[in-house]
Every structure is written in structure tokens, then in C-alpha cells.
N, C-alpha and C positions, 0 to 999 in steps of 0.2 A: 771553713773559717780559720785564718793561721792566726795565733791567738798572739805568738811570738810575733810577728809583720804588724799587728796592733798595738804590741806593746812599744815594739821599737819606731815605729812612726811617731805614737805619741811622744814620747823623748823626743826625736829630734823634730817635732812639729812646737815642742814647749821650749827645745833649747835655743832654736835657732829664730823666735820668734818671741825675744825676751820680754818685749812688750806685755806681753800675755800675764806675766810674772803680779804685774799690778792686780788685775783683775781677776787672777786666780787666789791672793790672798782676802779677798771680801766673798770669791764665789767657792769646804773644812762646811767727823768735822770741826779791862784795862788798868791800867793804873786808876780809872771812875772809883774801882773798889775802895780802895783806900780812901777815900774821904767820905765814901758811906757809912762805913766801918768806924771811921777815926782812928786807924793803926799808930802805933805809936813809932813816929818815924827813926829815933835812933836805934839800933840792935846792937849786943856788941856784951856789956857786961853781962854780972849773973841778975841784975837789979832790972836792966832790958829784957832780960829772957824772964822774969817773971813776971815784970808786965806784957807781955805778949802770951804767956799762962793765962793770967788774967781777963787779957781782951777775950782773948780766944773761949775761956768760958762766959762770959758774960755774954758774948754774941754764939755761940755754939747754936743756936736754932737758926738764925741766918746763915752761916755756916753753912749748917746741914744740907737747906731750902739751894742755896747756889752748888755745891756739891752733886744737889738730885736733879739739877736743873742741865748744868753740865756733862752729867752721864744718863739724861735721858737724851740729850742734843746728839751727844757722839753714837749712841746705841743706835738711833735715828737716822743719823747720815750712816755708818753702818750696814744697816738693815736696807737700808736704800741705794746703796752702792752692790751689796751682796743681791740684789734683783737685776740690777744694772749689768752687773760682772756676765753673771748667768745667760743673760739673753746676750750677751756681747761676745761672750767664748766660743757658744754654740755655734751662734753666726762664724767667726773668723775661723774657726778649726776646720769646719765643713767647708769654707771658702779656699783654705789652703791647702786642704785633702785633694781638693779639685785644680789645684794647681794656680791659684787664684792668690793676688796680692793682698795683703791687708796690714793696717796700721794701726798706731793707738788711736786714732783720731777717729779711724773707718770702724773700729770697735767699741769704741766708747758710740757713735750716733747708732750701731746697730743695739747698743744696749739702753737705750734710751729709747729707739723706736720702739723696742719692746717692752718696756720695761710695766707697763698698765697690764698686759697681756700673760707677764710672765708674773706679775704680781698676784693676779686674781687667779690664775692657774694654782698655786700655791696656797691659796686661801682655800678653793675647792679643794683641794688634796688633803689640807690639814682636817678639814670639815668630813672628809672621806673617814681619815684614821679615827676621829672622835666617833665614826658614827660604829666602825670596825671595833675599838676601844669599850664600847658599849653593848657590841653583842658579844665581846669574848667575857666581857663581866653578867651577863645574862646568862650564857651558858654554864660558867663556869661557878656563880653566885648564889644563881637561884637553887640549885640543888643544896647546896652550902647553907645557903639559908633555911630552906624548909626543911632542911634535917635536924638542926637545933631547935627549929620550933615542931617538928613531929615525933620528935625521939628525944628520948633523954639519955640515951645508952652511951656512953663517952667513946667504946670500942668503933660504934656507928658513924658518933662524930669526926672520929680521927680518919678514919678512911673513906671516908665520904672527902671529908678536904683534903685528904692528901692528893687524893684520887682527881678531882675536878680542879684542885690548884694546881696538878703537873697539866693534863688538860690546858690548864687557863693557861701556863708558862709553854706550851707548846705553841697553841693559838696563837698568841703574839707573836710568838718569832716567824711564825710564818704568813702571819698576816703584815707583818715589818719587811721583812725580807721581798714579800713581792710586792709590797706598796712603795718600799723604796725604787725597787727597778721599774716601774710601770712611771715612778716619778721619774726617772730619770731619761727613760724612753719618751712622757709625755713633752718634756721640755724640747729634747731634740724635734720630734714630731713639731711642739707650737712655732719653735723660732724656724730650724729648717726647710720642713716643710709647707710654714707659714699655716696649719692648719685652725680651725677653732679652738677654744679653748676646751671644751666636752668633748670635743671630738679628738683632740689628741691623745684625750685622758684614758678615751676607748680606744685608741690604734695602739697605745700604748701596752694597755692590756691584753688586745689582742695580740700584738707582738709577743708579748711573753707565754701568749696560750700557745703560739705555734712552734714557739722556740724554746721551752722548759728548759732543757739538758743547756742549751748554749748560752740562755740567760742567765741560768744560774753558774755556770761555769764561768760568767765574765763576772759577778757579781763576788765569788770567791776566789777568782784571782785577785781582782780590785782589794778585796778585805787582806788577803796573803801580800800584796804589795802595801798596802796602807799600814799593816803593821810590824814591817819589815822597813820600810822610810821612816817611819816613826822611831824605831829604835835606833839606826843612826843617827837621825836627826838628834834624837836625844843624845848619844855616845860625841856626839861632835861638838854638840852646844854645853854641855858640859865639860869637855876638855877644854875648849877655846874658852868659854866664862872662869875654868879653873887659872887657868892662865893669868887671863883679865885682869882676875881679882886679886892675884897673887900681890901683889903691891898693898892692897887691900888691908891683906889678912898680915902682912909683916908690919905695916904702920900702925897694926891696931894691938897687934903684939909690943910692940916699939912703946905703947903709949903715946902715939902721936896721933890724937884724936882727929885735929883740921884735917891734917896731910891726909888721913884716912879716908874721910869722909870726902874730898875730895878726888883722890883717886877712884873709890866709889862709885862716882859720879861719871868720872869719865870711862871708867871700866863698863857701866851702865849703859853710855852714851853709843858704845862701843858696839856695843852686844847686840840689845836691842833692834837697829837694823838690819845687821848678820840674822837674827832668827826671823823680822818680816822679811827679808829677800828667801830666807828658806821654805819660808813658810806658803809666801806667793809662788817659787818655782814649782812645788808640789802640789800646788791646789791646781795649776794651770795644767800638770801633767793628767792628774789626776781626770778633771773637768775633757780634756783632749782625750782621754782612752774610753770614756763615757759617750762622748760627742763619736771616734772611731766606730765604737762598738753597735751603736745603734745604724751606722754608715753602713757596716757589713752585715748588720742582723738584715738589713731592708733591699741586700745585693746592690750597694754599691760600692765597688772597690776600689780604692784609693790607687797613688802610685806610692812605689817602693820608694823608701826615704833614701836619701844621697845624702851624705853631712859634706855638704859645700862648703870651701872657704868663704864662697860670699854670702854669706848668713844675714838675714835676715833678724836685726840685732834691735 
């Protein structure tokens, strides 16, 4: 398994197929108001800006109510686009592994074919870890417990918990670590190889029981790249927001409150899609070395990437 031929296909299977870019940042939604409310329609003095103090407490529980109504809407479409993503990337990475065309249009109906299928998968998984979750607190509890109610010796108590709490903090990362890969394996399995939902859940496992050493090898390069993009991403988005703001921070120096607030705004305006395009290209590579990974864990070998002029944009 060439781990470097994985990594760099993923690149240019993410760069040259920007589309992807979308749906790797969901796969890491009137004016009526105002006259519900009764806004006070002039703003402008300090007499306007108290009344608009005012409004704003005296309705503050509607407020709140449209507020939560709002960010359970976007969490929603969200949460529903991140399924969507999922079963869309699998599908097009493996289609273009294979030398196969695909588009946003070809990727979005393959994430929407799936999307019930990669849903319930998900829910089974999380149902998995709750039940994993509850035997590493049995194991590691129950002794924990009956030793404060069978001993009073405080020496007893200390090493008893220290003892079953590193226990309990072992258990989990190992019980995370391979439930993460088995998830990530079962996804390829359900959309890929169009398997069951259970049954991918177990090929997925199985896959990991045959391949320990290389599962876990892709799974800590993935983490070694993940926090290695993350810190430039960080080092970038900080220079370029330092910049942004710069205008910013001298108009507020300046005491020129508007002008401030303002540039602000647009420095804001600025930024914000620079870090969702970064954040979509990373997810889509990311999502594509996962999608790779499981392609060569199962012996099928992709072609060697060419970075074409004619890209695939």
C-alpha cells in the first residue's frame, strides 16, 4: 500500500475537482418582522438607540424564541447537507479513482440517493458508541464504586481510581479510534459498494481485523495531516484577517467609530469566505484520502494522478 500515491492522488483528485470543495465543507439554510415587533423605524440618534434598548428588552423572549428557531433551522439544513456531503464524496472520489467523470450535479443526486441509508448508518454507529460508552463506564466504575461503598481506607480509594480511571481513559481511545475507522470504512462499504447498512458496519470491522497495522497507519497519518492543515490554515487565516483588519484597528485608534465599524464589516465580509473555501478544500481532501484508503485496503488500485491543464474545475 503506497501511502505517499494516496496521499497525493487525494490532492489532486480534491484540487482538480473543485466542485468537491462544497461538499467537503458540510462532510470536519422578512421585513414581516418588523411589524410583529413594532421596531421603531427611525435609528440614527442616541434617543433612537435607546429606544431600540428598549424595544429589544421589552421583546427579548421573542427575540430569543426567533433566534432559537433560526439556529435550529441552519443546524438542520446543516446536519442534513453533512449526510448529503458524505454519501456524495464517497460516490464521486471512487468514480474518479476509476477514471470516471463526475460533477456537482452527478454528486449532489448520489448524495441524496443515499442520504436515508447513510443517515441510519450513522445513527446505528452513534447507538454503537453509547452502548461501547457504557461498558467502558462498567468496567471502569463499577470497581470505583464498590470500593467507596466496601472500604473506607482512602489509600484503597485513591488507587483503586486512579488505577480503573487510566483503565477507563485507555478504553476509550481505543474503543474511538477503532470505531472511528470501522466508521469510516463502513460508509465507503454502504455508498461504494452499495452494501446493507449492518452489513457494512461488519465489513467494515472486518476490514480493520485484517488490516490493524495499515488501518491504523492511515488513520495516524490522517490525524498527522489533520493537524498539520490545521495549523497553517490557522497561520494563514490569521495573517490574512491581521491584514483585513488593519484598517480596523487604525480607525478605532483614530476614534472613528462608523468608519471602524464599517470596515469591520467588510473586513468580515472578506474573510469569512476565504476560510469556508479553506475549510471546504480540506474537508473534500480529507473525505478523498478516506474514500482512497479504503479503495486500497480492499485491493483496488486507482491510476497514478497526472495534474492536467485540463482540470476538472
Amino acid at each position: 500500500m503506497n501511502y505517499g500515491e494516496m496521499i497525493k492522488s487525494a490532492f489532486w483528485i480534491s484540487w482538480r475537482n473543485k466542485f468537491l470543495w462544497f461538499f467537503g465543507f458540510f462532510a470536519a439554510g422578512s421585513g414581516g418582522a418588523s411589524n410583529v415587533f413594532n421596531v421603531p423605524s427611525e435609528v440614527g440618534s442616541q434617543e433612537d438607540f435607546s429606544g431600540m434598548g428598549r424595544w429589544m428588552s421589552d421583546n427579548v423572549v421573542a427575540l430569543l424564541v426567533v433566534l432559537a428557531v433560526i439556529a435550529f433551522a441552519l443546524a438542520l439544513v446543516y446536519i442534513v447537507l453533512s449526510f448529503v456531503s458524505a454519501g456524495g464524496l464517497a460516490e464521486s472520489v471512487a468514480a474518479i479513482d476509476r477514471g470516471e467523470e463526475r460533477h456537482f450535479s452527478s454528486t449532489l443526486r448520489a448524495g441524496l440517493a443515499n442520504f436515508w441509508r447513510v443517515l441510519g448508518q450513522a445513527i446505528l454507529i452513534f447507538l454503537i458508541g453509547l452502548g461501547l460508552l457504557l461498558v467502558v463506564a462498567l468496567i471502569a466504575g463499577l470497581p470505583i464504586a464498590l470500593t467507596f461503598v466496601l472500604s473506607e481506607s482512602v489509600g484503597a480509594r485513591v488507587v483503586v481510581s486512579a488505577l480503573f480511571g487510566v483503565l477507563g481513559v485507555l478504553l476509550l481511545i481505543v474503543f474511538f479510534v477503532a470505531l472511528s475507522i470501522i466508521g469510516q470504512f463502513a460508509l465507503r462499504g454502504l455508498v461504494v459498494d452499495r452494501e446493507r447498512i449492518t452489513h457494512s458496519i461488519a465489513a467494515g470491522y472486518g476490514l480493520l481485523r485484517r488490516s490493524v497495522g495499515r488501518s491504523l497507519l492511515v488513520w495516524l497519518i490522517n490525524l498527522g495531516l489533520s493537524i498539520g492543515i490545521g495549523i497553517a490554515v490557522l497561520v494563514v487565516v490569521l495573517i490574512v484577517g491581521f491584514f483585513l483588519f488593519l484598517p480596523t484597528i487604525l480607525l478605532s485608534v483614530a476614534e472613528y467609530a462608523t468608519a471602524a465599524i464599517v470596515a469591520g464589516v467588510v473586513a468580515g465580509l472578506i474573510l469569512v469566505p476565504i476560510f469556508l473555501v479553506i475549510s471546504g478544500a480540506v474537508g473534500a481532501f480529507s473525505h478523498a484520502y478516506w474514500t482512497l484508503a479504503y479503495l486500497r485496503l480492499t485491493d483496488r488500485p486507482g491510476r497514478e494522478p497526472e495534474p492536467a491543464e485540463g482540470a476538472v474545475a
